[in-house]
N, C-alpha and C positions, 0 to 999 in steps of 0.2 A: 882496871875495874875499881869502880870508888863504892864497891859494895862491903861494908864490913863483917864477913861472914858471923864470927863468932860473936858478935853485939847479939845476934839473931835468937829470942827467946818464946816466939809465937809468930802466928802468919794470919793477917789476914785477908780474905779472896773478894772481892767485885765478881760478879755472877755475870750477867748479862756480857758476852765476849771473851768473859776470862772464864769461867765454866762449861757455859752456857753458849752454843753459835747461834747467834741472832742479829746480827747488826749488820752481817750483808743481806739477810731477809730481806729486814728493815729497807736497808737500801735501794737491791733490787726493786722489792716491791713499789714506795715512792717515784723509783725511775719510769717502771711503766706508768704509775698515773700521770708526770710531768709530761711523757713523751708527747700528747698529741699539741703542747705547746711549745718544742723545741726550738721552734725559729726565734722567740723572744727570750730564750734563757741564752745568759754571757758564755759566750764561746758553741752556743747550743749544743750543751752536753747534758744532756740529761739527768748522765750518774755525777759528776762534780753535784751539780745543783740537790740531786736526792742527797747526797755523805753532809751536803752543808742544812740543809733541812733537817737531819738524823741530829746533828750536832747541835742545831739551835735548838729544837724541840727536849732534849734527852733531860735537864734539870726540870722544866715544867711537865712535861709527859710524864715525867715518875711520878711528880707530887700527884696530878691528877690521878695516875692509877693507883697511889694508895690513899685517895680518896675516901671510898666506902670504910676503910678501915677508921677513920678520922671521925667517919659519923656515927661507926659502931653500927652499921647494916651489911657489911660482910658478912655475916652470917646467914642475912635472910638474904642476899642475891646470891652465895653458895646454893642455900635450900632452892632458888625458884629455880637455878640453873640445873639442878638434876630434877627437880619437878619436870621441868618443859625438854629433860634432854639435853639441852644446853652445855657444850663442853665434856661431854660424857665420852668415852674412850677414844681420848684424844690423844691419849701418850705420846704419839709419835709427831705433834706438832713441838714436841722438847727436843732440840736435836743438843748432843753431848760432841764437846768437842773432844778431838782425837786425844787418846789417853789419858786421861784426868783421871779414871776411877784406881786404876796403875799409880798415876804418881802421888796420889792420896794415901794411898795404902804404902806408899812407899815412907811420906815425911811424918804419918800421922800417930809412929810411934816416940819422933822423939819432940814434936812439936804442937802443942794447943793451937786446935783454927777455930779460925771464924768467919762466916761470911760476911761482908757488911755488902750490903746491896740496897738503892736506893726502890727498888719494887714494893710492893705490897708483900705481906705476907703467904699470903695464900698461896699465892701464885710463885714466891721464892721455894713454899716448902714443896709443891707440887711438885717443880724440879727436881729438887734432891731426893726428893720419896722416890720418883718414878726409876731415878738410876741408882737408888738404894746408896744416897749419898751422904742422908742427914746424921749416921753413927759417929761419918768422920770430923761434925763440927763440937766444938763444944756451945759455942757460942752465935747468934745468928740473928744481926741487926737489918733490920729493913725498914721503908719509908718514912713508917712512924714512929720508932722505937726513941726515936732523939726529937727534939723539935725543928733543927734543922740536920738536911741533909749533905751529902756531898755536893759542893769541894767544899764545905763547914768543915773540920775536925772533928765536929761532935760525934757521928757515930763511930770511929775510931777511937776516940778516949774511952767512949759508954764501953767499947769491945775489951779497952786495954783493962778500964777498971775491974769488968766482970771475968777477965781470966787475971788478973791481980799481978799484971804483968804491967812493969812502967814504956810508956810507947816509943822511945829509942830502944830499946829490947824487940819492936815487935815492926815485919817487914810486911809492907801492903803492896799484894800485888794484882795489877787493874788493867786494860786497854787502853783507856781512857786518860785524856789529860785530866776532867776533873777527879778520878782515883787518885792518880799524881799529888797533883793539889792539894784535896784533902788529908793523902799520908804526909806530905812536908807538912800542911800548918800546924799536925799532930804532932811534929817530932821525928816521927819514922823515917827507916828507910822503904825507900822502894822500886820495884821490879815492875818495867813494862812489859806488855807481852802486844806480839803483833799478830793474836790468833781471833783479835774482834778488830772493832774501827777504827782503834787511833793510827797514825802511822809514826815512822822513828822519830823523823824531823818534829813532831807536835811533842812526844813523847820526851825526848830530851830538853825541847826547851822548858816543858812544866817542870822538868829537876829530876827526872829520871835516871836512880844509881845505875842503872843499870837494865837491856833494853834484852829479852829472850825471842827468840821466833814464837814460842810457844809455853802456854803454861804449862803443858805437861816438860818441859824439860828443867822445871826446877829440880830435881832429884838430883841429875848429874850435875847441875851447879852447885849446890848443897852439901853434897858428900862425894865430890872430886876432892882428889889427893892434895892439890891446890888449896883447897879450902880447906884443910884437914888442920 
C-alpha cells in the first residue's frame, strides 16, 4: 500500500460516483440513444462508445451545468422551476451509493471533509440535503467556487486553505482519473474508488495510492489495526 495512513489530516470527496451513483445512468442512458447506430460505432458496442462519450463530455458538461451559477440566474431558474413544477419531489432521481451515510458517520469525528465537486451548486447541495448529508461536511467546493476546476488543483487547495489544513495532510478521494489528477497536482494523496466510472487500470495510471472497491469501505482502511 503506498498510502500514508497517518500523513492523513482531512478528506476530501468528489460526489458524482464517489457519493453519489450516477455515472452508469449516465451511461446506460447514452447507450440507448447510440443503439439505433450500432453498426457504425468501433467494435459496435454501444456501451464502450456511451463510458467514452461520459468521459469526453464530463470537464465541459460540469462547466456548462454550473453555468447559471456564473451568471448569477440560479436563482430565478430555481424560482421558475418550482413555479412550473419543475423538479419538484424528485428525491428519488438522487440515488446514494451503498453505505456512505455509515461511513461518514463513522470518519467524520476524527476528520474535517469536504466535497469538492465539479457540479453547480444547487444541485450538489440538493444531494446531500436530500440524504441529510450536508452536517458531515465542513467545507463544500463546486463548479464555480475556484476559477478553474478539476483536474486543476484549485478547488483542492481553495478546500485545504478553508479547513487550514496543508494538502499533503489531506486525502482526495474520487472515481475518476481527473479526481486523481487534481489531488496529485495539489500534493495529496489519494484513493480510488471503483463504485462510479473509472476503472483500476485508468485509476492507477492517474497515480492512484491506492484503489478501494467502494467508498463506503474507507472506515476499515482507515482504522484497521494495520493502520493503527
Amino acid at each position: 500500500m503506498n498510502l500514508d495512513i497517518d500523513r492523513i489530516q482531512a478528506i476530501c470527496f468528489d460526489v458524482d460516483g464517489t457519493l453519489r451513483d450516477t455515472d452508469d445512468q449516465y451511461m446506460y442512458r447514452f447507450a440507448g440513444w447510440l443503439r439505433p447506430f450500432r453498426a457504425v460505432l468501433p467494435q459496435q458496442d454501444e456501451l464502450a462508445a456511451a463510458r467514452w462519450l461520459v468521459m469526453f463530455l464530463e470537464t465541459p458538461g460540469n462547466w456548462v451545468y454550473g453555468l447559471p451559477d456564473l451568471l448569477h440566474i440560479d436563482h430565478h431558474i430555481a424560482n421558475a422551476k418550482k413555479l412550473f413544477g419543475i423538479g419538484q419531489n424528485k428525491a428519488h432521481q438522487y440515488l446514494l451509493i451503498d453505505g456512505i451515510p455509515d461511513m461518514l458517520e463513522k470518519i467524520a469525528d476524527r476528520y474535517p471533509l469536504a466535497v469538492v465537486s465539479a457540479r453547480g451548486r444547487q444541485g450538489t447541495l440538493g444531494f446531500l440535503n436530500t440524504f441529510g448529508l450536508t452536517p458531515y461536511f465542513s467545507v463544500m467546493v463546486t463548479a464555480l467556487t475556484t476559477r478553474r476546476t478539476k483536474p486543476r488543483p484549485d478547488p483542492i487547495l481553495w478546500a485545504a486553505m478553508q479547513m487550514n489544513i496543508a494538502p499533503q495532510h489531506i486525502l482526495m478521494v474520487g472515481d475518476t482519473v481527473v479526481d486523481i489528477k487534481a489531488g496529485k497536482a495539489a500534493g495529496c494523496q489519494t484513493v480510488g474508488v471503483l463504485c462510479g466510472f473509472g476503472t483500476e487500470q485508468e485509476l492507477r495510471k492517474a497515480g492512484a495510492d491506492l484503489i478501494l472497491p467502494s467508498t463506503a469501505d474507507l472506515p476499515e482502511l482507515l482504522f484497521s489495526p494495520s493502520s493503527a
